[in-house]
Residue frames as qw, qx, qy, qz and C-alpha x, y, z in Angstrom:
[[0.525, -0.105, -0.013, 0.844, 206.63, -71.72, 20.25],
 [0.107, -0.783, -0.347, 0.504, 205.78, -68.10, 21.13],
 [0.573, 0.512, 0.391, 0.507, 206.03, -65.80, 17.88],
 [0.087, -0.422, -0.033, 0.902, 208.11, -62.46, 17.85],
 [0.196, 0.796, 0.550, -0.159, 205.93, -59.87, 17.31],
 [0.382, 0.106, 0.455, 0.798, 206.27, -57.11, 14.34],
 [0.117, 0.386, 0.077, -0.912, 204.91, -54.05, 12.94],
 [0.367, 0.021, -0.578, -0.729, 202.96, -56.10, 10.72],
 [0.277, -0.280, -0.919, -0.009, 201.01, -57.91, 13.29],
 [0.012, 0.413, 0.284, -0.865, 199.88, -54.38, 14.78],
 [0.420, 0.299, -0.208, -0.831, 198.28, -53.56, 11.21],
 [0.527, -0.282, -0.703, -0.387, 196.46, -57.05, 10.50],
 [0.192, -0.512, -0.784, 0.294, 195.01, -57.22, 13.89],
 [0.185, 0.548, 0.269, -0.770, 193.70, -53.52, 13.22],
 [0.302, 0.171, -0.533, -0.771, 192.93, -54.11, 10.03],
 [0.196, -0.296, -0.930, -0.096, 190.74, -57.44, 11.12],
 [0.043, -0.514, -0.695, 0.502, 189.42, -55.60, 13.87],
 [0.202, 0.336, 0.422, -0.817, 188.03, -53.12, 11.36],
 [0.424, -0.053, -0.728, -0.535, 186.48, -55.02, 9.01],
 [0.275, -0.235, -0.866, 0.346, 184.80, -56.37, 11.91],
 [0.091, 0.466, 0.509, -0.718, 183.40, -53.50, 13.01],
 [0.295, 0.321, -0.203, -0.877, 182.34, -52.20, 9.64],
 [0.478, -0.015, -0.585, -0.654, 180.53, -55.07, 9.04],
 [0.113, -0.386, -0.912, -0.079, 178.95, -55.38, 11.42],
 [0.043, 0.409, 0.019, -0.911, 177.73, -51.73, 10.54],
 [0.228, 0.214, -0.657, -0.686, 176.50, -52.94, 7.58],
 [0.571, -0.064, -0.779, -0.249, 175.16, -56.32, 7.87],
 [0.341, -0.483, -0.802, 0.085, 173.56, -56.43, 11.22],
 [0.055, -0.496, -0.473, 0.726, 172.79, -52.85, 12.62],
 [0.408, 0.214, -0.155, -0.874, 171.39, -51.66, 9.25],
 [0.140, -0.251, -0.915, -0.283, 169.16, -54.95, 8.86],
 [0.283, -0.411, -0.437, -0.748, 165.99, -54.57, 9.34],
 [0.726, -0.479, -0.448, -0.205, 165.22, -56.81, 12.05],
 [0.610, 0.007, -0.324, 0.723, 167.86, -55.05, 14.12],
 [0.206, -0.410, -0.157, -0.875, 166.05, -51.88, 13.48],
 [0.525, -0.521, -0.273, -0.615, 163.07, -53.04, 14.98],
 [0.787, -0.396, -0.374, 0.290, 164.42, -54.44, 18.39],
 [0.283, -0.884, 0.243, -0.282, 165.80, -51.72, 20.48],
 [0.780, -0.425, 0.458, 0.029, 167.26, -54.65, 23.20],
 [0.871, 0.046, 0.301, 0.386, 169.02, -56.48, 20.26],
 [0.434, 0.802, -0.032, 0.409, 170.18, -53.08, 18.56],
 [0.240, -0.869, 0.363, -0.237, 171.83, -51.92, 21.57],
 [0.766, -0.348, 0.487, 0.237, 173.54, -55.46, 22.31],
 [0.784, 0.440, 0.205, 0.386, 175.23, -55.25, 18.76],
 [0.044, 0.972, -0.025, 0.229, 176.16, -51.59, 19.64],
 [0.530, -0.798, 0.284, -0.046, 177.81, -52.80, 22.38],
 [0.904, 0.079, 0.319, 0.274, 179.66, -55.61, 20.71],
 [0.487, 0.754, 0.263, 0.354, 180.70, -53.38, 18.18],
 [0.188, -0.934, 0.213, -0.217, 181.44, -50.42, 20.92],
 [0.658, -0.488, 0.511, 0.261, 184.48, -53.12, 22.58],
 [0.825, 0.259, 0.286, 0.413, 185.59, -53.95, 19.25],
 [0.181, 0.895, -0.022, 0.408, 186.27, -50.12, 18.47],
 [0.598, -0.733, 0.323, -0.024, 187.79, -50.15, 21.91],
 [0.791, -0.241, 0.449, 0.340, 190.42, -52.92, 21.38],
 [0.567, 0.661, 0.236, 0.431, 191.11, -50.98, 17.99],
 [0.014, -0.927, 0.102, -0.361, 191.74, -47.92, 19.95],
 [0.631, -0.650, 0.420, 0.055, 193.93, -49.88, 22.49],
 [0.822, -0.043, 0.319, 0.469, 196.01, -51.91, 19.95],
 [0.307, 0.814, -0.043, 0.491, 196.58, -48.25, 17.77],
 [0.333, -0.893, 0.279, -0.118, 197.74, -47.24, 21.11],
 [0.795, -0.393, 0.435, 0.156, 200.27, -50.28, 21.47],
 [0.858, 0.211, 0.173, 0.436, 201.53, -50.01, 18.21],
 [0.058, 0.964, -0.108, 0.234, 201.94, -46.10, 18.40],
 [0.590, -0.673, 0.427, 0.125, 204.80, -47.25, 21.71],
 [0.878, -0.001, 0.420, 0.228, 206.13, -49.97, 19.74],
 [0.438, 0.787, 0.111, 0.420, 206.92, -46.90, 16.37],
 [0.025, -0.957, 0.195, -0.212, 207.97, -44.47, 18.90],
 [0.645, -0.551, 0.472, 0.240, 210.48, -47.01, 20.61],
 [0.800, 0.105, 0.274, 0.523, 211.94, -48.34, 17.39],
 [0.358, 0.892, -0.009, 0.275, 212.21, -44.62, 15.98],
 [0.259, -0.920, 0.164, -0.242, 214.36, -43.78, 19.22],
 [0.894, 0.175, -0.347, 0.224, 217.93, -44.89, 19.27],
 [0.213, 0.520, -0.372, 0.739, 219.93, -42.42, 21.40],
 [0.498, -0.464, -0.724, 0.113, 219.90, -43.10, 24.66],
 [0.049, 0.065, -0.195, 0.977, 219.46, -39.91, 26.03],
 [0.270, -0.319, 0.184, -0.890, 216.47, -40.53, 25.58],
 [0.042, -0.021, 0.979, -0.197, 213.52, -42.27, 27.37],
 [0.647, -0.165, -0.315, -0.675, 210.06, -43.13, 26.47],
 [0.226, -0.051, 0.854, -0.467, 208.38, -44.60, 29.35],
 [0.473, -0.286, -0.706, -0.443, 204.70, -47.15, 28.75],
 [0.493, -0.009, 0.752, -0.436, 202.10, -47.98, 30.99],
 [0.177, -0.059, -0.959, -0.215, 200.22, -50.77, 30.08],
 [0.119, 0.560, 0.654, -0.494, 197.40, -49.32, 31.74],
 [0.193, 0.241, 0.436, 0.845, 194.85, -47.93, 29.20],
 [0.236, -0.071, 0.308, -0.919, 192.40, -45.26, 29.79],
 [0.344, 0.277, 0.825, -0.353, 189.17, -46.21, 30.98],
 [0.178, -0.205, -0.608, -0.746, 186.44, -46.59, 28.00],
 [0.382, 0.384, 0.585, -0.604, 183.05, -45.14, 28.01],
 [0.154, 0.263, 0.851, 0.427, 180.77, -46.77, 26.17],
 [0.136, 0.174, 0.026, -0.975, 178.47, -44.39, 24.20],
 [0.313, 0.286, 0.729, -0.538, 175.22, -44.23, 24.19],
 [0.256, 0.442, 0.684, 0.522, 172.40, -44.43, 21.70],
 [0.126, 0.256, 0.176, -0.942, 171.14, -40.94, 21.05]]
């Protein structure tokens, strides 16, 4: 059975997703042997860069989900796309 969804499942799946990323800030891009591989530093980047992504795309889904429950009057209308903007994944400098 399919589980209604809540304003608390918006803040543990960003909250998982940033422990995630902060560790693996910590614990594998400051290691040592991460350091010394270019090729294996930049695949962790990237890992890391989608995980930031899907953070920035569920903040965006729960932002709709706040502004629709704030809005009771139907005057007005808050319209969604489900299309999010395109991510560019940044580069090591």
């Amino acid at each position: 059975m399919k589980e209604t969804l809540n304003q608390g499942h918006y803040s543990e799946v960003l909250d998982r997703l940033y422990i995630m990323i902060s560790n693996i800030e910590d614990y594998l891009l400051e290691h040592p042997l991460v350091q010394s591989s270019t090729d294996l530093e930049d695949l962790i980047f990237s890992a890391q860069a989608k995980l930031a992504q899907a953070y920035q795309s569920v903040n965006m889904l729960d932002d709709h989900l706040t502004i629709n429950s704030l809005i009771s009057d139907d005057q007005y209308t808050v319209t969604y796309s489900s299309d999010l903007p395109e991510y560019t994944e940044p580069t090591l400098g």
